[in-house]
Residue frames as qw, qx, qy, qz and C-alpha x, y, z in Angstrom:
[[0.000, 0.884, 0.468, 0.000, 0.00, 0.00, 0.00],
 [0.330, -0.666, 0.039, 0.668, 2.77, 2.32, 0.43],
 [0.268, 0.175, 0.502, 0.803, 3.49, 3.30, -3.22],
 [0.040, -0.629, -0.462, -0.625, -0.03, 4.26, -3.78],
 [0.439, -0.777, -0.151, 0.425, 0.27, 6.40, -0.25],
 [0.290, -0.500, 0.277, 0.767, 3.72, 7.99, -1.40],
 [0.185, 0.362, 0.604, 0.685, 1.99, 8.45, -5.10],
 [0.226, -0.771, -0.595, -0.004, -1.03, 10.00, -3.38],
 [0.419, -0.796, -0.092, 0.427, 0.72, 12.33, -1.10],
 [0.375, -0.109, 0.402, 0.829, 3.39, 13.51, -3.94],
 [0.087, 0.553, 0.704, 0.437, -0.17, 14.46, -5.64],
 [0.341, -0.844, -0.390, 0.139, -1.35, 16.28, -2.87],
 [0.518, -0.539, -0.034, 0.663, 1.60, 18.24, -2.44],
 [0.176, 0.013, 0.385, 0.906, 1.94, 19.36, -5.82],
 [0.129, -0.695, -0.629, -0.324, -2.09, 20.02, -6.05],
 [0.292, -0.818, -0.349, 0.353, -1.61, 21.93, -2.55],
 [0.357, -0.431, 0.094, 0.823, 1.11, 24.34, -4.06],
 [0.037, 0.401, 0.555, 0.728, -0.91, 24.77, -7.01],
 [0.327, -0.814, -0.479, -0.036, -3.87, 25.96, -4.78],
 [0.345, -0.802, -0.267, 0.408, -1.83, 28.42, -2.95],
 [0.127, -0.191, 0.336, 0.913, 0.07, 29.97, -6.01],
 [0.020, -0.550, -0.626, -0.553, -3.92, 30.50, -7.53],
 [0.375, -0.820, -0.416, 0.116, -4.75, 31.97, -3.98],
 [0.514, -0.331, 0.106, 0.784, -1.63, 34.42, -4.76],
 [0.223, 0.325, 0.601, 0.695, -3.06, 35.34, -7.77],
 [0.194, -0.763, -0.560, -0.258, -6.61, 35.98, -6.93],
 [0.347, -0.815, -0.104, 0.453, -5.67, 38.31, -3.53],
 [0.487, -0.338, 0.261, 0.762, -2.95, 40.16, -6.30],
 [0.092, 0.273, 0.705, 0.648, -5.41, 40.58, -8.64],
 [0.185, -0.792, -0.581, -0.042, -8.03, 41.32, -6.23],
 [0.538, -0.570, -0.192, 0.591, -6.10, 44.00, -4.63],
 [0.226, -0.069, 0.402, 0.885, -4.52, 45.77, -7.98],
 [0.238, -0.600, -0.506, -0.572, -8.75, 46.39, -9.28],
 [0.338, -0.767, -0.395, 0.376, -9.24, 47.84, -5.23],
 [0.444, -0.493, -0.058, 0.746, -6.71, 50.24, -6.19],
 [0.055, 0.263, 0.553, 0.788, -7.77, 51.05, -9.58],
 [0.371, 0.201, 0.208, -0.883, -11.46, 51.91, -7.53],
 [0.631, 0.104, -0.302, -0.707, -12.91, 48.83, -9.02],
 [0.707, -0.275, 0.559, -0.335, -13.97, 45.31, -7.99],
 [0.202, 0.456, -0.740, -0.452, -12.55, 42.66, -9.79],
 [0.664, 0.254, 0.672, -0.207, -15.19, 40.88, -11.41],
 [0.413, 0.627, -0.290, -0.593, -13.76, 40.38, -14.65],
 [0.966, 0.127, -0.183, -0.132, -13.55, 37.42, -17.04],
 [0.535, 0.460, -0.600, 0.377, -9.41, 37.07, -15.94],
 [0.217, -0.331, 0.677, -0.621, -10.59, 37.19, -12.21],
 [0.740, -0.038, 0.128, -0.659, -13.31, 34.90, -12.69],
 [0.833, 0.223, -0.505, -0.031, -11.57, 32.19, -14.72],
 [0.200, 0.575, -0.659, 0.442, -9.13, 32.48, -11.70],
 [0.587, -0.186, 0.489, -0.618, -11.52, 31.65, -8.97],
 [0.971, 0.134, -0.169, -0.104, -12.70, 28.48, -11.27],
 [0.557, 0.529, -0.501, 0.399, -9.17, 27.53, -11.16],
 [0.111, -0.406, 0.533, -0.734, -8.92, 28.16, -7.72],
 [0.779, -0.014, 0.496, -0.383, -12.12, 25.92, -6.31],
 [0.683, 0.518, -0.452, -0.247, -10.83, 23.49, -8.96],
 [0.426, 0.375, -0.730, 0.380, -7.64, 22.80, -7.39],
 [0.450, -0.397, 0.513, -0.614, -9.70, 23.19, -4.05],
 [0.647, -0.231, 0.465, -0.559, -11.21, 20.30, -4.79],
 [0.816, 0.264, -0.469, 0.210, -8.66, 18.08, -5.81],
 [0.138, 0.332, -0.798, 0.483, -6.59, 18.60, -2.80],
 [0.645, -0.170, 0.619, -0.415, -9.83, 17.53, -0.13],
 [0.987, -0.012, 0.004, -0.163, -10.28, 14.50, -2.84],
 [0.663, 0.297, -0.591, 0.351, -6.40, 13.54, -2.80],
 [0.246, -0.373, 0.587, -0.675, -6.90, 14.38, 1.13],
 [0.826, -0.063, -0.012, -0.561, -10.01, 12.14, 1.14],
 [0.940, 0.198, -0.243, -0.135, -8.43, 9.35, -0.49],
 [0.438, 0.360, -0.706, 0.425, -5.33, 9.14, 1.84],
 [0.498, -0.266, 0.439, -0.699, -7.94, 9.34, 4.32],
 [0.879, 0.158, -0.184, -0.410, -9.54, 6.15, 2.93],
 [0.786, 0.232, -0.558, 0.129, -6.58, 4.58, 3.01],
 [0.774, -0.502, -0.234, 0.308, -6.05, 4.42, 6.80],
 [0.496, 0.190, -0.140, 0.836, -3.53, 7.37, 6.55],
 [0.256, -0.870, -0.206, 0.369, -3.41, 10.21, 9.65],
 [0.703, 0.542, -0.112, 0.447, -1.98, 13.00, 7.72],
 [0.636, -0.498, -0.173, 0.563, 0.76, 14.85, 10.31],
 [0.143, -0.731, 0.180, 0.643, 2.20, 17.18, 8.30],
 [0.728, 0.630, 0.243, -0.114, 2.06, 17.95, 4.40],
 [0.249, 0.881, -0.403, 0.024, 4.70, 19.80, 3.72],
 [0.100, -0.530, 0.840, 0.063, 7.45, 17.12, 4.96],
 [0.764, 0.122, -0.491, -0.401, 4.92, 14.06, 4.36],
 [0.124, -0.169, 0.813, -0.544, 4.49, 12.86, 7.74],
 [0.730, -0.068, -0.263, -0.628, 1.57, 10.78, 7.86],
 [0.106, -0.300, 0.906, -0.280, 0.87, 8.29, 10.29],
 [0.587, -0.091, -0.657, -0.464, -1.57, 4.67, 10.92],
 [0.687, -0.368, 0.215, -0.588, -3.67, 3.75, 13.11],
 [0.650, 0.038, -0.758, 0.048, -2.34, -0.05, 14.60],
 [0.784, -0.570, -0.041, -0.241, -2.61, -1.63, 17.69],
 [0.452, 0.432, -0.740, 0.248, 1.19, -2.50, 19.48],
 [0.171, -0.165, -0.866, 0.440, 0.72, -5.01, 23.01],
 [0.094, -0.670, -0.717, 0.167, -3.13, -4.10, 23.20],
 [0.161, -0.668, -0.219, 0.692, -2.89, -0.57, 23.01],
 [0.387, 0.892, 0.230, 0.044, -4.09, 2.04, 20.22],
 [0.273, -0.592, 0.246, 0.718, -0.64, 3.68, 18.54],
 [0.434, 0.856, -0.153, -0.236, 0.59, 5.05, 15.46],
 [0.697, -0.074, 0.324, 0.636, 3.01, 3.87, 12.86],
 [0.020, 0.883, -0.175, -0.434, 4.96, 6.61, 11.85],
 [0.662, 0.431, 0.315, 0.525, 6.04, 7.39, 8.02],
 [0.165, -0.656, 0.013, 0.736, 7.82, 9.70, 6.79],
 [0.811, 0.563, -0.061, 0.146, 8.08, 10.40, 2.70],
 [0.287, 0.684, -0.664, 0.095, 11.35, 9.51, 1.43],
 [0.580, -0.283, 0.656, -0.391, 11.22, 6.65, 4.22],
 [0.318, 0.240, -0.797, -0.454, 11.77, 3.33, 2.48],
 [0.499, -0.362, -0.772, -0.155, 9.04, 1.49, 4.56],
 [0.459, -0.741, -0.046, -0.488, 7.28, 1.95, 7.73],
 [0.653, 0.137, -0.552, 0.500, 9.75, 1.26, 10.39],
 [0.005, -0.050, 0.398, -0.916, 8.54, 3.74, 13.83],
 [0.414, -0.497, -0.757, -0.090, 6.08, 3.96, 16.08],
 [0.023, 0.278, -0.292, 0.915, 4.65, 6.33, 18.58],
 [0.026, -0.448, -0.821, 0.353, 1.83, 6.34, 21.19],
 [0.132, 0.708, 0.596, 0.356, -1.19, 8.42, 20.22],
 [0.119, -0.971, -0.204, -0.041, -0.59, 11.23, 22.49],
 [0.302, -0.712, 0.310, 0.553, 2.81, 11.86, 21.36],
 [0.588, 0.770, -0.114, -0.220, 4.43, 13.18, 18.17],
 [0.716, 0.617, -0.297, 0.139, 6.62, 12.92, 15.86],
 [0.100, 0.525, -0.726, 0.433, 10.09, 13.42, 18.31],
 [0.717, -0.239, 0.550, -0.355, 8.33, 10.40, 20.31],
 [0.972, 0.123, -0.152, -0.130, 8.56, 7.52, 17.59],
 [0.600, -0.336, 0.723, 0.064, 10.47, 4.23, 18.50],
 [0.260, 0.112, -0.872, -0.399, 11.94, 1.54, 15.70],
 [0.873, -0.073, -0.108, -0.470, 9.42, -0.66, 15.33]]
């Protein structure tokens, strides 16, 4: 299952930076028609916004679907993302990391990342 995790999540990342260079746009664009004394509801601010709830909603489905797959995400930006298991009776996390060649760490549920243990 990992590949299609570390495929997912490479998706997500690049979907999420797309989303926040379209949310650059739109607030640069909105801002330059404030100053001009006009609201920017043209066709170049409009296509933007499509664009813009496009991408929005590709990242919650590539969020959705790493959700599906049993995956806690932790952090996007480094691709921390952890799994719900069970170690001697007890509810923990296995801890991934991307770039991590398998899943090799653990961590009890009410601690992070600077808490995991080899597996």
């Amino acid at each position: 299952m990992l590949p299609q995790v570390i495929s997912l999540l490479e998706q997500l990342q690049a979907s999420r930076k797309q989303l926040a260079n379209l949310e650059t746009d739109l607030t640069r664009l909105h801002w330059r028609g404030r100053r001009n004394g006009k609201e920017p509801h043209d066709d170049a601010f409009a296509s933007l916004q499509e664009r813009r709830d496009s991408a929005l909603q590709t990242v919650n489905q590539q969020v959705n679907a790493l959700r599906d797959l049993g995956c806690v995400i932790k952090d996007l930006d480094s691709g921390l993302i952890d799994f719900l298991s069970e170690r001697e009776g007890r509810p923990v996390y296995l801890c991934w990391r991307l770039g991590e060649a398998n899943i090799g760490f653990w961590h009890d549920l009410n601690v992070g990342y600077a808490g995991r243990q080899p597996l």
